[in-house]
C-alpha positions in Angstrom: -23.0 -34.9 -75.0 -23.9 -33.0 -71.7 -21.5 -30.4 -70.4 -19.2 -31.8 -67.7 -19.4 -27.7 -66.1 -20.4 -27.5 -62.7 -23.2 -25.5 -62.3 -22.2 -22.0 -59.9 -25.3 -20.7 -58.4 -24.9 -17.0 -58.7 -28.4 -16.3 -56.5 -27.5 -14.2 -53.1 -28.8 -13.5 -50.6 -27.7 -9.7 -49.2 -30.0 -9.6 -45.8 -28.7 -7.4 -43.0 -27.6 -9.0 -39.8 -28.2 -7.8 -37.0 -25.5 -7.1 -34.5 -24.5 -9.1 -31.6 -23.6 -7.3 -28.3 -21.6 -8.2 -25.5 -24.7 -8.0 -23.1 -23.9 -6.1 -20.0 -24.1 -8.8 -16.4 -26.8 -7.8 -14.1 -25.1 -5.7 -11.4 -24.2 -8.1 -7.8 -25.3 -7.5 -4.5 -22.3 -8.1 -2.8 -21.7 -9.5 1.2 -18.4 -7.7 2.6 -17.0 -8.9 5.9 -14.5 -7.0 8.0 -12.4 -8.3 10.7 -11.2 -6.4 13.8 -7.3 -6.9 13.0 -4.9 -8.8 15.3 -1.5 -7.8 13.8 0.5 -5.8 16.4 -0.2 -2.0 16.0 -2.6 -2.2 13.1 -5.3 0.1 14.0 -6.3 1.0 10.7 -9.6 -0.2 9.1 -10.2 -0.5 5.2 -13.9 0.8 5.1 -14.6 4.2 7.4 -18.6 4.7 8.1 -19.2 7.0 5.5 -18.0 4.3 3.3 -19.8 1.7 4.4 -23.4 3.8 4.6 -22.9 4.1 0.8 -22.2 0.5 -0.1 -25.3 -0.4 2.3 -27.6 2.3 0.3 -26.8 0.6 -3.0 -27.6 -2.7 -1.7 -24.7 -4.8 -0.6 -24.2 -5.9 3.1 -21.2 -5.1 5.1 -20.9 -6.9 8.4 -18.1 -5.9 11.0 -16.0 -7.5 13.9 -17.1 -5.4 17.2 -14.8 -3.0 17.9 -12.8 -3.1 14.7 -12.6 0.3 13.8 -12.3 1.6 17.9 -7.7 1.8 16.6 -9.1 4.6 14.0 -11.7 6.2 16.8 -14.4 4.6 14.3 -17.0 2.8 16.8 -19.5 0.2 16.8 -22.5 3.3 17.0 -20.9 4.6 14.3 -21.3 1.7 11.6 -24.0 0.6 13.3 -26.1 4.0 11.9 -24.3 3.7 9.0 -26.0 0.5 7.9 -23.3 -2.5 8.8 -24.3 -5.4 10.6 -22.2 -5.7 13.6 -21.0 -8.8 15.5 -18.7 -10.3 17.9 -17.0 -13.4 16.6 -14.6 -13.4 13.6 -15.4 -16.9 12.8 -18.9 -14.9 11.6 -17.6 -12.3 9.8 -15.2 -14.7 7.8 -18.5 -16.1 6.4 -19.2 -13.8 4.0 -18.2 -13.9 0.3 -15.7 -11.0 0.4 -13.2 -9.9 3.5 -11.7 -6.5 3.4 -8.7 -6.8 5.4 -6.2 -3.5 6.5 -3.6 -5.9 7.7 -2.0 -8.5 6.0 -3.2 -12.0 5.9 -1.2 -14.3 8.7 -1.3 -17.5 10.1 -3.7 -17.1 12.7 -6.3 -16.5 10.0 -6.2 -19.1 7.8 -8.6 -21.3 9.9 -11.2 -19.3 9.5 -10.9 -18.5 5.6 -13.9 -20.4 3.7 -13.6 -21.6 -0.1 -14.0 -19.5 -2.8 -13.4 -16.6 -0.9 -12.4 -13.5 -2.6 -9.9 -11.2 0.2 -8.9 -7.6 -0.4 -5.6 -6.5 1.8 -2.3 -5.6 2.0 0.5 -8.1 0.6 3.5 -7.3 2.6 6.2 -9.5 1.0 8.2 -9.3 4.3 5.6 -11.3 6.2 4.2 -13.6 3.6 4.9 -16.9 4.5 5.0 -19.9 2.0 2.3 -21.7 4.4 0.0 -18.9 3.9 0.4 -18.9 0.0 -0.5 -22.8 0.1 -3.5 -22.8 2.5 -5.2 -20.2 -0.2 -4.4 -22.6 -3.0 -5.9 -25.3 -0.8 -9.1 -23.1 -0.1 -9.2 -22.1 -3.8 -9.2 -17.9 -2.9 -8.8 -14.9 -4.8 -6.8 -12.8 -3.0 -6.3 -8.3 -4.2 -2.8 -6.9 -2.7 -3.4 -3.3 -1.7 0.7 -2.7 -2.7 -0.7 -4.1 -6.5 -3.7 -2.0 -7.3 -3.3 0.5 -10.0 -5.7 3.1 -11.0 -6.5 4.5 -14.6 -3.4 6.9 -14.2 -0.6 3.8 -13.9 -0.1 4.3 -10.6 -0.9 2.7 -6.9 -3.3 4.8 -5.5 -3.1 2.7 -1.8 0.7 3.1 -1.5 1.1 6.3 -2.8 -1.3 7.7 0.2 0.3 5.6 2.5 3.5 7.1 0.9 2.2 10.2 1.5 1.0 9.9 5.0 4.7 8.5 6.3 6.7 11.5 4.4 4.6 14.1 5.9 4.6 12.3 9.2 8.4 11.8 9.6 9.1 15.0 9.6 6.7 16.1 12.4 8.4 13.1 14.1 11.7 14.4 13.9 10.2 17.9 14.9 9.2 16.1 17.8 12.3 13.8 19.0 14.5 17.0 18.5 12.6 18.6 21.2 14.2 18.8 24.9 11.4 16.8 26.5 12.4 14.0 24.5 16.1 14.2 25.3 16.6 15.9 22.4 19.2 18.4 20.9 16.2 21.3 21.8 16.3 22.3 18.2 12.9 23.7 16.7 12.8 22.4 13.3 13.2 24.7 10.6 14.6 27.4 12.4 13.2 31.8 12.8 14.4 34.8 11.9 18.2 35.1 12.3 18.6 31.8 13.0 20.4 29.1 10.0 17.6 26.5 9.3 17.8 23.1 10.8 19.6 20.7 8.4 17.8 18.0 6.7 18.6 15.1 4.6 16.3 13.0 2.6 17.9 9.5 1.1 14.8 8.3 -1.7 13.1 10.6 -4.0 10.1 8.8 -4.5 6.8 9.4 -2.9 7.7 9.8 0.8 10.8 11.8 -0.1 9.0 14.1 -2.0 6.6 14.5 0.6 9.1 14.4 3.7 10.7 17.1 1.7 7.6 19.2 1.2 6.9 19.2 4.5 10.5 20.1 5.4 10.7 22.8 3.1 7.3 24.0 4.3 8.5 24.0 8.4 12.0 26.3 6.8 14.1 23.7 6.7 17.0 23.1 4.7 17.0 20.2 2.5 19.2 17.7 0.4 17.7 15.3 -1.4 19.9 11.8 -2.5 18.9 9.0 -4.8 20.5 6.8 -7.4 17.9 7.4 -9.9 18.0 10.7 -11.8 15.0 10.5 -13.2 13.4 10.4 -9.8 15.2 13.5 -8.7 13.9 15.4 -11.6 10.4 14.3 -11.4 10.8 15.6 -7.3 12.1 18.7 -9.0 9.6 19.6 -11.2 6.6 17.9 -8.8 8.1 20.4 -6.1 7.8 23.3 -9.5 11.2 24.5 -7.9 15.2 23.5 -7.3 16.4 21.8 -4.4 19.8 20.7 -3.4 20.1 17.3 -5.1 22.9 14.4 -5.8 23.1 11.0 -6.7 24.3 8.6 -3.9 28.1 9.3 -3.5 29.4 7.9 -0.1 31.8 10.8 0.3 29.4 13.6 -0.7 26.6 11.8 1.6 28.8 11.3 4.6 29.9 14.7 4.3 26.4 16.0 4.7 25.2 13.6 7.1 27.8 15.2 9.5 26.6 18.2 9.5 22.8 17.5 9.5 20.1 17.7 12.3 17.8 15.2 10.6 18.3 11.9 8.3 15.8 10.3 6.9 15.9 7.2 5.1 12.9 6.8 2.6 14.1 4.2 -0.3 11.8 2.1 -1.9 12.6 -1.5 -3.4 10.3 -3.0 -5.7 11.8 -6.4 -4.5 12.7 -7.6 -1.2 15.6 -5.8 0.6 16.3 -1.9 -0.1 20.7 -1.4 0.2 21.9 -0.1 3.1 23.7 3.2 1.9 24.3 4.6 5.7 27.4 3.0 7.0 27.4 2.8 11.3 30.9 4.5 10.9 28.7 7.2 8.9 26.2 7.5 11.7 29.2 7.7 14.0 30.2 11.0 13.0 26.5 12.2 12.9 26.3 15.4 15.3 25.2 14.3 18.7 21.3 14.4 19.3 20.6 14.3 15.5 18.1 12.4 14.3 18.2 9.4 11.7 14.0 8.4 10.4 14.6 5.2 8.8 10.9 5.1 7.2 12.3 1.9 5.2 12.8 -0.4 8.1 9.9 -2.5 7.0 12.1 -3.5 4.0 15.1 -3.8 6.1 16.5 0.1 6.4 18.8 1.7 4.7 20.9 3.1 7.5 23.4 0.0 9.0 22.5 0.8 13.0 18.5 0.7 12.5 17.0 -1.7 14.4 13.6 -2.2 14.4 11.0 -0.5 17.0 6.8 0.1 17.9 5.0 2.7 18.2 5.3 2.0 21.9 8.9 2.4 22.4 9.6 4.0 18.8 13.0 5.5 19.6 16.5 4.4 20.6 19.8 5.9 20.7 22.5 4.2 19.1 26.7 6.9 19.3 24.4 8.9 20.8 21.8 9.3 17.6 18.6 9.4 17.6 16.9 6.3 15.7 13.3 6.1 14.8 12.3 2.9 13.2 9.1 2.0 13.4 7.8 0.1 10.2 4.1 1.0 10.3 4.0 4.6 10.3 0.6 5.3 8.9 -0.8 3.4 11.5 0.4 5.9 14.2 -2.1 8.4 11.9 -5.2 5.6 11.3 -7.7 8.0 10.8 -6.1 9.6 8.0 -4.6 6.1 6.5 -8.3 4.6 7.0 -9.9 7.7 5.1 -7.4 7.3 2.1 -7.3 3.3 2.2 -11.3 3.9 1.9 -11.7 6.7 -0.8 -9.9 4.3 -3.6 -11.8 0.6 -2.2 -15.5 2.4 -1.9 -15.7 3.1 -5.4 -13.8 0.1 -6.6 -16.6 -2.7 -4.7 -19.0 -0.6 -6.5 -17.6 -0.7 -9.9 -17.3 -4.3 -9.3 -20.4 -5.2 -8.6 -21.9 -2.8 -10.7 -19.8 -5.3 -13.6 -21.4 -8.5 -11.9 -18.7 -9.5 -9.4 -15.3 -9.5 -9.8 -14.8 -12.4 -12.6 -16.6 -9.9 -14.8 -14.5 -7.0 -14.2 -11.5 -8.9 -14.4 -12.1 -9.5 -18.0 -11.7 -6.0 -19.3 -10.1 -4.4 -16.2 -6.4 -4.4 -16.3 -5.5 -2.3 -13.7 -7.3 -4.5 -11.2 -6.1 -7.4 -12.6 -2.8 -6.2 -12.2 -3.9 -6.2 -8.1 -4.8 -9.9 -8.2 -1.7 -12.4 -6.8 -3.7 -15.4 -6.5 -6.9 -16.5 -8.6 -9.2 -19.2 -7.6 -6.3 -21.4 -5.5 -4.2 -20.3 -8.7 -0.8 -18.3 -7.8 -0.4 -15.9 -10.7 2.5 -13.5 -9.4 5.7 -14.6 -11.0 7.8 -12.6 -8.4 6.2 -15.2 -5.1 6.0 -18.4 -7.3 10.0 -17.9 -7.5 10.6 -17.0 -3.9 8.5 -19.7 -2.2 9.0 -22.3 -5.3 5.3 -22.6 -6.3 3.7 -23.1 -9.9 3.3 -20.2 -11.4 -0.2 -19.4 -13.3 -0.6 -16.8 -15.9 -3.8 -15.1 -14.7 -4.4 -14.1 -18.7 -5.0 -17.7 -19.1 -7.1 -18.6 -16.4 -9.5 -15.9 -17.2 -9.3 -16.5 -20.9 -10.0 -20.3 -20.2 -13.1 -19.5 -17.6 -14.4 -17.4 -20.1 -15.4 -20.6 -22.3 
């Protein structure tokens, strides 16, 4: 009787394989367009010339608005011997692939935004507008918010140079509106020899405290730093590498010291809509007359109650006989500098993307650009706007994960 064993080949085969690579996409040649910006006081521009001559000698085409970087003393000669391809009309330069924006997008831009569009600029929470969101979702656009792009270290290089600029540049400001020529209280900031140093005090220890106090500390001022968070204040103390005068945000202890100051300046951050207003009007009251209150905050509301919002133009106001400097774009007043440090982290960044193959590439393995994206392909995919302005929310993880297919 045959055996009812199944017969088990035993015969294998041990060949080498060979390995399978990821192979790398062919690099793009990208088409960047930049506007000339209508938003009131934006002179910035995202891309200075030195920028642009490198992106044009690795192949890509920039083409620029007339006049668009004449707010940042760039002009049209300028780009023009750098390589860019300048025009007149926005509806032309709104034709390319990719639109490099230094001021946020509004209304008056959405007519000219094509499909598919991919647009680098700054979000600005406080003038996004659920109309806005919706016409990009129509349009199917990929939009890159300037306030969500991290770098390798975790942080945001855009805001933190921004940051930088408006700490640095409040002081000088208050050095200024101090003076007698603008009505001030003829007090030279910082003080001389045999003299007490001019008071200062600095509400936020983030990045534009640390460097408002920097700068203050540099000029001979005195200075008191306030903040709720004590880790901040001891990151300030060791970024400083010495001790300053520091307390958390006691209403007594801060009134007390605002009475007595030459200088206020308000420099809280919020990661989410409104920062809390810590400076009561009866505290600015008793403020010394001819003092001056910086409220470099206002665009998220201010953190002193009598700020009021105010332009480059008329920047000042007094308000019980205070000085009140509220101007929400501060950078801007410096748009030489802001464009120079908005285009030292964007240069290298369009050519890292299309060095990957365009930006769907990158975005695979990239986090910390991904981490910039808001809106994908029409898709919103930050969970912070799709609960303000009631919008489907999209896990950007998933999209990319399902376009990879």
């Amino acid at each position: 009787m045959p055996s009812s064993k199944p017969i088990i080949n035993t015969a294998f085969s041990y060949e080498t394989l060979e390995e399978t690579l990821d192979i790398k996409q062919k690099s793009a040649k990208l088409s960047i367009g930049i506007p000339k910006e209508i938003a009131f006081q934006e002179d910035r521009i995202a891309l200075i010339p030195e920028a642009v001559s490198v992106l044009v000698n690795n192949g890509h085409q920039v083409t620029i608005q007339s006049k668009a970087g004449v707010g940042s003393k760039f002009s049209d000669k300028d780009y023009s011997e750098a390589g860019a391809k300048i025009v007149n009309s926005a509806e032309e330069v709104y034709r390319q692939p990719i639109i490099i924006k230094s001021a946020p997008i509004t209304v008056a831009d959405l007519p000219n935004l094509q499909r598919n569009q991919i647009i680098i600029s700054p979000l600005n929470h406080s003038l996004l507008r659920k109309e806005i969101i919706e016409e990009l979702a129509k349009k199917k656009i990929t939009t890159l918010g300037f306030e969500l792009l991290k770098d390798d270290s975790g942080t945001f290089p855009i805001v933190r140079s921004m940051s930088e600029i408006a700490g640095s540049a409040a002081m000088l400001l208050a050095g200024q509106f101090l003076a007698c020529s603008n009505n001030g209280k003829g007090v030279l900031l910082g003080g001389i020899s045999g003299i007490p140093p001019t008071k200062v005090i600095i509400i936020g220890a983030g990045v534009v405290g640390e460097f408002a106090t920097r700068t203050a500390l540099a000029m001979g001022a005195s200075v008191k730093v306030f903040d709720n968070n004590v880790y901040r204040l001891k990151r300030l103390q060791n970024n400083l590498g010495f001790r300053v005068w520091t307390s958390v945000i006691e209403p007594k202890i801060l009134a007390k010291q605002l009475k007595t100051c030459e200088v206020a300046v308000g420099a809280l951050g919020s990661e989410k809509g409104r920062v809390p207003v810590v400076v009561s009007e009866q505290m600015v009251e008793r403020m010394r007359p001819g003092s001056v209150i910086l409220d470099v905050c206002i665009d998220r509301g201010g953190c002193f109650e009598t700020s009021e919002l105010t332009s480059h133009e008329k920047p000042i106001f007094r308000k019980h006989d205070v000085i009140h400097y509220c101007v929400p774009n501060i950078a801007s007043g410096f748009a030489q500098t802001a464009s120079h440090a908005i285009s030292n982290v964007l240069m290298p960044l369009i050519l890292k993307i299309a060095d990957e193959g365009g930006l769907d590439s990158i975005l695979w393995h990239n986090f910390n650009l991904r981490n910039g994206i808001y809106m994908y392909k029409g898709h919103l995919t930050n969970f912070y706007l799709s609960e303000r302005f009631d919008i489907k929310y999209t896990d950007l993880n998933l999209l990319l994960a399902t376009s990879k297919r």
